[in-house]
N, C-alpha and C positions, 0 to 999 in steps of 0.2 A: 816429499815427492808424492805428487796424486798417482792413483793407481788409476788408470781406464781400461774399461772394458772393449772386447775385441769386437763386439759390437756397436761401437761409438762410431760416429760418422765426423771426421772434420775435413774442411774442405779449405781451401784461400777464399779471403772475402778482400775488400778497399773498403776503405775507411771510407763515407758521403758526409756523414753528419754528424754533430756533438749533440749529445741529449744529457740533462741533469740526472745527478745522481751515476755519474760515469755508465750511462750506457751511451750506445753507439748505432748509425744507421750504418748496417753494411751491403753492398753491393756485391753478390756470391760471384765468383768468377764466372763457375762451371755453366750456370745457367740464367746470369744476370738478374736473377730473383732477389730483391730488397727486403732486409729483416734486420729487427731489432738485437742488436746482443748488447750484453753487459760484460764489466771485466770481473777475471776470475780474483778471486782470494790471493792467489800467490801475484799478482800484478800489482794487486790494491797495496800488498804489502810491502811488495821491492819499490814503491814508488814509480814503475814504468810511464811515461809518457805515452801517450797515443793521440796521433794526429791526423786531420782531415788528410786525404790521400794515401795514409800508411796504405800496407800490406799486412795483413794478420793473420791468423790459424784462427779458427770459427769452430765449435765444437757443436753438433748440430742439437736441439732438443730433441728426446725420439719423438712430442707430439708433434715437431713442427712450428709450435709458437715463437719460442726466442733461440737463439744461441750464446755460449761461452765465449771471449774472448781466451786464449789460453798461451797465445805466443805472438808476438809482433817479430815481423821479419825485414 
């Protein structure tokens, strides 16, 4: 079980786009802003699928650069 901090930001994102090496283009809901994430550890490991249009839980980077994938819904 990851621990996260109470300062972590995750937000809903959609899934746009497949990129290698399992990351993802996602679409943030809250403010339509496009960003790259990749899938987390615990996903890579349960074998989750992740599909153009899902729903997902985005765990924000605190620089901004990328996001976590951390939950498909």
């Amino acid at each position: 079980m990851s621990i996260q901090n109470k300062d972590d930001i995750i937000v809903s994102a959609t899934v746009i786009e497949a990129l290698p090496n399992t990351m993802f283009r996602v679409k943030l809901k809250e403010n339509d802003q496009v960003m790259v994430a990749y899938l987390s550890g615990k996903m890579k490991l349960h074998r989750i699928k992740v599909l153009l249009g899902d729903t997902v839980s985005v765990l924000l980077d605190s620089y901004g650069g990328k996001g976590r994938i951390v939950k498909r819904m």
